[in-house]
C-alpha positions as CSV (number, residue, x, y, z in Angstrom):
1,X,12.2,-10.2,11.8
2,X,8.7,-10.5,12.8
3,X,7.5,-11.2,16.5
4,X,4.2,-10.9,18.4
5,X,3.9,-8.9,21.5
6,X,1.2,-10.3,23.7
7,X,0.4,-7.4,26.5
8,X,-1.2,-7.6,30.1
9,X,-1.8,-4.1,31.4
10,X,-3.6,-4.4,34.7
11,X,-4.6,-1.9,37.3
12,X,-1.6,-1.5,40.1
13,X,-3.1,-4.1,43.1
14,X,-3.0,-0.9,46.0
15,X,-5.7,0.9,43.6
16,X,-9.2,0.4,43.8
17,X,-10.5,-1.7,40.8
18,X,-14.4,-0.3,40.4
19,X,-14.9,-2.5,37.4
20,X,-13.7,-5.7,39.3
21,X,-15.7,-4.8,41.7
22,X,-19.0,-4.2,40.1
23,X,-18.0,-7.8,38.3
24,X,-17.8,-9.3,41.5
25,X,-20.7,-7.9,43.3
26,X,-23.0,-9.1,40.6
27,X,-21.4,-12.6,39.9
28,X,-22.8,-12.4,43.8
29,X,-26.2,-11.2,42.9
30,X,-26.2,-13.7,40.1
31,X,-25.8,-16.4,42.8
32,X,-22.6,-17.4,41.0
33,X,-20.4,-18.1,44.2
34,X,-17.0,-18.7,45.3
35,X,-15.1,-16.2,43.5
36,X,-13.8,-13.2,44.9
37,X,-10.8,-10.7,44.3
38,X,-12.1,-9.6,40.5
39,X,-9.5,-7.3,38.5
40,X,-10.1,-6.1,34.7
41,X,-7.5,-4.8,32.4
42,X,-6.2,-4.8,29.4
43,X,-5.0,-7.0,26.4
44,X,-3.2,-5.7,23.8
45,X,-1.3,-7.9,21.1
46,X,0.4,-6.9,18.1
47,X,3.2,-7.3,15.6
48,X,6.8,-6.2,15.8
49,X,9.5,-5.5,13.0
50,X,12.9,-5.5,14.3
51,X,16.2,-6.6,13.8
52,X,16.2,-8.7,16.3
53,X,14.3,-10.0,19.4
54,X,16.0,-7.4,22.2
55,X,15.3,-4.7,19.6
56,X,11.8,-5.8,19.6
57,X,11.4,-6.1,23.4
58,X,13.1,-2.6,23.4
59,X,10.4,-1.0,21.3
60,X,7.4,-3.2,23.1
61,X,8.7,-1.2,26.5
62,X,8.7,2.1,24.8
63,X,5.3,1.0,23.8
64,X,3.9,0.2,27.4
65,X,5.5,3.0,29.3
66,X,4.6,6.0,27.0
67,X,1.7,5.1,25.0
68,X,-0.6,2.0,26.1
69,X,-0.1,2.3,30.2
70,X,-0.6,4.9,32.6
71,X,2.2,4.4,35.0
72,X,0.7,5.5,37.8
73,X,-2.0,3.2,38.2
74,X,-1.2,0.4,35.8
75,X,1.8,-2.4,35.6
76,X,2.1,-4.4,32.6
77,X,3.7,-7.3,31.3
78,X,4.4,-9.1,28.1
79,X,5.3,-12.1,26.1
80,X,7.4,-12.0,23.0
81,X,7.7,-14.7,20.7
82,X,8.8,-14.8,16.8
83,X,6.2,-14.8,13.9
């Protein structure tokens, strides 16, 4: 079976976030306010062949953890669905 693995990897919320914040300092400078509290990650999707859909979520972990995040400073989360 197919599914697709839609991925959120962002950076852990006790780590500084220079991107969001150079977002959010100009959205400021821009004159564009009311929004605060910027963060920027990561989307990821892709397919998965499996047997089954906890096979699938099984390799989509393995994925995260040793390949696509960086443990210490990232968390991620997914959705799973079938193709």
């Amino acid at each position: 079976m197919k599914y697709i693995a839609q991925i959120d990897i962002m950076p852990l919320k006790e780590l500084l976030d220079p991107q969001g914040k150079t977002v959010e300092h100009n959205l400021h400078n821009l004159e564009i306010n009311g929004i605060s509290n910027v963060r920027i990650g990561k989307h990821i999707e892709l397919v998965v062949e499996a047997e089954n859909h906890q096979a699938a979520e099984e390799m989509v972990e393995k994925t995260c953890k040793k390949l696509l995040a960086n443990m210490i400073m990232e968390s991620y989360q997914f959705e799973l669905a079938e193709v």
